[in-house]
Backbone as CSV, one residue per row, in Angstrom:
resi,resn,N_x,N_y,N_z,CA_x,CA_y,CA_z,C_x,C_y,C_z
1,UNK,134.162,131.753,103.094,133.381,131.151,102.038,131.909,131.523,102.203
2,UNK,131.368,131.736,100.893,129.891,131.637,101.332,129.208,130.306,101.473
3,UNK,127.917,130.554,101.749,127.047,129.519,102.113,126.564,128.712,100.747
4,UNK,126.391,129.477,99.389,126.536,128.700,98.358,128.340,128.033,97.622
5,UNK,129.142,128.802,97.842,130.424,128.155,98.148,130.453,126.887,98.789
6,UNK,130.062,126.653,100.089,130.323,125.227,100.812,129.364,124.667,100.823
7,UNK,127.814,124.843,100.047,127.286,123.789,99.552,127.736,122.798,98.336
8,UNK,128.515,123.326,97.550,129.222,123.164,96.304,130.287,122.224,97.206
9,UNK,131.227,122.959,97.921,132.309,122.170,98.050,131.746,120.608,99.087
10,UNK,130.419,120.596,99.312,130.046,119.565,100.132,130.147,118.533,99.419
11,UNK,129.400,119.395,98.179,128.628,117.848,97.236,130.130,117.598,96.484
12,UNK,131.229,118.070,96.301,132.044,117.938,95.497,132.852,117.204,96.712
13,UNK,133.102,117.164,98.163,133.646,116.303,99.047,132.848,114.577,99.209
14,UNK,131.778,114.612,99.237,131.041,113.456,99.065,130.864,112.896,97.978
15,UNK,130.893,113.469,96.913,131.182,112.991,95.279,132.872,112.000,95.196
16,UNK,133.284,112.637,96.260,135.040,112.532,96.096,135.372,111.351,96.841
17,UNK,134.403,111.280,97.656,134.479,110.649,99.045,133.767,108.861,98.285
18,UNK,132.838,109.335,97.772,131.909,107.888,97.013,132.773,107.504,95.829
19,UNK,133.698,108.162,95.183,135.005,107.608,94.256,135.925,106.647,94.893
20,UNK,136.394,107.262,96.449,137.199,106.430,97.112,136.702,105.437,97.541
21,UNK,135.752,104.969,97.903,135.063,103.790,98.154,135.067,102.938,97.134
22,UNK,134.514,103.340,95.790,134.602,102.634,94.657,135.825,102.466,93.892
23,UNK,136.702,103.132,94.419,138.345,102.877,94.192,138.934,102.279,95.211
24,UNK,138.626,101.968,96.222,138.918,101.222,97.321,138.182,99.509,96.883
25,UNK,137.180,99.175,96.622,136.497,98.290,96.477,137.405,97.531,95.285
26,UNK,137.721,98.112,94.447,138.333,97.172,92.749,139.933,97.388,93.314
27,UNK,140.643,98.070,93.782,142.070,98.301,94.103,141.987,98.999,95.784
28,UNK,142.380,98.094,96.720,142.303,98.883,98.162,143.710,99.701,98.162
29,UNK,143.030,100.904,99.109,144.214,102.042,99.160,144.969,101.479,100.094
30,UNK,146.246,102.226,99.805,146.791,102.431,100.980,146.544,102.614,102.049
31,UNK,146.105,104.339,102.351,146.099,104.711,103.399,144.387,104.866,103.538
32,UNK,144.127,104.184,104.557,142.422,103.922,104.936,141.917,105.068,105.377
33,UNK,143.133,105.937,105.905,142.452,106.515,107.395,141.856,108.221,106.210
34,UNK,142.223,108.169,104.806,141.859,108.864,104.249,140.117,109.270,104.132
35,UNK,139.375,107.875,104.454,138.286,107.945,104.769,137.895,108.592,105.730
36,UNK,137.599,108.382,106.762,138.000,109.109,108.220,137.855,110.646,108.069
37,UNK,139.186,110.981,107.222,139.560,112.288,107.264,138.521,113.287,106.647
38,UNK,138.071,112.633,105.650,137.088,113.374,104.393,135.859,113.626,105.314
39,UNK,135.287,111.892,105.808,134.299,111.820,106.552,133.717,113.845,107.482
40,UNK,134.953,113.511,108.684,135.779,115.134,108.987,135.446,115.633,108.449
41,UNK,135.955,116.027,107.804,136.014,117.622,106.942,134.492,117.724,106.424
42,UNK,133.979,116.864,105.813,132.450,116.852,105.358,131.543,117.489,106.378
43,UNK,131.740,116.934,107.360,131.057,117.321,108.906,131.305,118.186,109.448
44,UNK,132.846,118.656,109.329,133.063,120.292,109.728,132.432,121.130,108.822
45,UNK,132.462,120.630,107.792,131.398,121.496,106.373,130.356,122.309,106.838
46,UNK,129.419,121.007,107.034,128.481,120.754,107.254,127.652,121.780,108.684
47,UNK,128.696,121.645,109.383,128.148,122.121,111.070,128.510,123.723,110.723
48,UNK,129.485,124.132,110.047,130.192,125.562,109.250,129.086,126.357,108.833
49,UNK,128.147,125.193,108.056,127.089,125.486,106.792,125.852,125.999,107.596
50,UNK,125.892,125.101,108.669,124.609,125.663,109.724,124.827,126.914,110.009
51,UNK,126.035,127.004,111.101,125.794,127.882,111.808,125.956,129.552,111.298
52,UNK,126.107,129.442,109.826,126.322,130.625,108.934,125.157,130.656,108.318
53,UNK,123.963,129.679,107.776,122.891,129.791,107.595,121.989,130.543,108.769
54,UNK,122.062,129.909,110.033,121.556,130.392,111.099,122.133,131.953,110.912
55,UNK,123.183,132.387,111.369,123.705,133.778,111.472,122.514,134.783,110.257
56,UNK,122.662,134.183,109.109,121.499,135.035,107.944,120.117,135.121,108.802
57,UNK,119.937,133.979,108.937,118.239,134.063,109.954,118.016,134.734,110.804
């Protein structure tokens, strides 16, 4: 992926991520640990996003 690729897919994981909360809040999910998981993946994003920014520098 590029580095404008997984800025996109960041804001579109945390966009996704602030739905489940607010769909959790009026109807609680099932499975909680879905939070958790996103949380994850956001942060693997995230640390992905660095160290491929860095690599350009």
């Amino acid at each position: 992926m590029s580095v404008a690729d997984l800025r996109d897919r960041i804001e579109v994981e945390k966009a996704n991520l602030d739905s489940m909360k607010i769909n959790h809040a009026i109807s609680p999910l099932e499975d909680t640990s879905k939070f958790k998981k996103t949380r994850q993946d956001i942060a693997r994003m995230i640390t992905i996003l660095a160290e491929k920014e860095k690599q350009l520098n």
